[in-house]
C-alpha positions in Angstrom: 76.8 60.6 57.4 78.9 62.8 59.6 76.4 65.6 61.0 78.5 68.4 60.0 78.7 67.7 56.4 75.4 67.3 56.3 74.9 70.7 57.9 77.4 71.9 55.6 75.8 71.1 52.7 72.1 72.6 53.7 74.4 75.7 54.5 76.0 75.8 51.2 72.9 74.5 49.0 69.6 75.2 51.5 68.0 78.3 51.4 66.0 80.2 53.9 64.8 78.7 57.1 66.9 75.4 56.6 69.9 77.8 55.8 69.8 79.8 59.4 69.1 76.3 61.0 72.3 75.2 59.4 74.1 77.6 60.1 73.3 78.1 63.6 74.2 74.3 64.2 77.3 74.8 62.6 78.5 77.2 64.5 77.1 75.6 67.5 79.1 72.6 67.3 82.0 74.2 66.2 82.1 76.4 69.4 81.6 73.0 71.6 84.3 71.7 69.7 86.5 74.2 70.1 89.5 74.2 72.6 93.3 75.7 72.6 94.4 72.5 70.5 92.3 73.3 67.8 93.8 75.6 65.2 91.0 76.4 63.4 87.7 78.3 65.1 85.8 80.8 65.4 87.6 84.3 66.7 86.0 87.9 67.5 87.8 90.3 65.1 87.5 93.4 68.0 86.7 92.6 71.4 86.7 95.9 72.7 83.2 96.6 71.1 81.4 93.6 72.9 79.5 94.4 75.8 80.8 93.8 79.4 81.8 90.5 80.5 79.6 88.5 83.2 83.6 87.4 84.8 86.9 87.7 83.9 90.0 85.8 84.5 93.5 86.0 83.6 92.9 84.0 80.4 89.1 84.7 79.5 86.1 87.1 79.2 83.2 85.1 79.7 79.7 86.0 78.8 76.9 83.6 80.6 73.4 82.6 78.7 70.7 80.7 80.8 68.8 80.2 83.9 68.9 79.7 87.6 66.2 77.2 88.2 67.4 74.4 87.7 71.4 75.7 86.6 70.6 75.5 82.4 74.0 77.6 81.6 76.5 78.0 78.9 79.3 80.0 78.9 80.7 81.8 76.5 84.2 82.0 76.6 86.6 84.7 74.8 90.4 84.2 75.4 92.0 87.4 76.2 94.9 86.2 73.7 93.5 84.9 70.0 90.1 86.0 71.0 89.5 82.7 70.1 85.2 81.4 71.1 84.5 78.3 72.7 81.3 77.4 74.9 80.8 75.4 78.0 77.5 74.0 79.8 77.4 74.5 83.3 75.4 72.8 85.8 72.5 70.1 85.6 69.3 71.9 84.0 67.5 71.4 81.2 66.4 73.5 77.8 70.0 73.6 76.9 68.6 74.6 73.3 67.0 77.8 74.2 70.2 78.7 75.5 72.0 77.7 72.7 69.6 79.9 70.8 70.7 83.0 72.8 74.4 82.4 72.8 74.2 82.0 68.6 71.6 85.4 68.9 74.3 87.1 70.3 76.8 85.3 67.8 75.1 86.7 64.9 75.0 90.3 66.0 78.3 90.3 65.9 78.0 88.5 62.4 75.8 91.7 61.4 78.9 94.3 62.8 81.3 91.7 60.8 83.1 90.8 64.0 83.2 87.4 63.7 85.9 85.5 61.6 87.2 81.6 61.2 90.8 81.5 61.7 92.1 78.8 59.3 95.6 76.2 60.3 96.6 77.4 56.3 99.0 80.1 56.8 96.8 81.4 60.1 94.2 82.8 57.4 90.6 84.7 58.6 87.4 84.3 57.1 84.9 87.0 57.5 82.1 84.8 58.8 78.8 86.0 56.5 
């Protein structure tokens, strides 16, 4: 069975503990999957209220989650023009979970604010993400 129906479904059905987990992996694997082909993700309603960047380019904010010892790090990336989420794993470490883990904290802070929406391909709609 693909892994994000099944996610899906605890999401929609589970309750408690096994709701958060599926929601976290859900999210998760939606912002790996994300890229500028995709036409649906995950978007930040207001990036002015997020905290200071760790770098900046022309096209992105992006927010870094892990360690130095051995590189374990995933970026977050913002784009400056949808505001449009996507993560990358940088370097060769290990524990990428735990940073996973802190990247989806930070995720569902904004959650809690409602600052995080999923931009649909139908008619460009947006989702409050709950």
């Amino acid at each position: 069975m693909n892994k994000y129906v099944y996610d899906a479904l605890i999401y929609a059905c589970g309750k408690g503990r096994q709701k958060e987990w599926a929601r976290e992996n859900l999210i998760t694997k939606m912002l790996y999957d994300t890229d500028d082909e995709v036409c649906i993700y995950l978007k930040f309603k207001d990036k002015d209220i997020l905290d200071k960047c760790d770098e900046e380019t022309e096209e992105y904010y992006i927010y870094k989650f892990g360690y130095h010892l051995p590189k374990t790090e995933i970026d977050l990336y913002v784009s400056k023009k949808d505001n449009r989420l996507f993560i990358k794993k940088e370097g060769l470490g290990y524990g990428y979970y735990n940073v996973e883990k802190a990247i989806y904290e930070f995720i569902k802070e904004q959650i809690k604010i409602k600052n995080v929406y999923l931009r649909t391909n139908l008619n460009g709609e947006e989702y409050l993400i709950k």
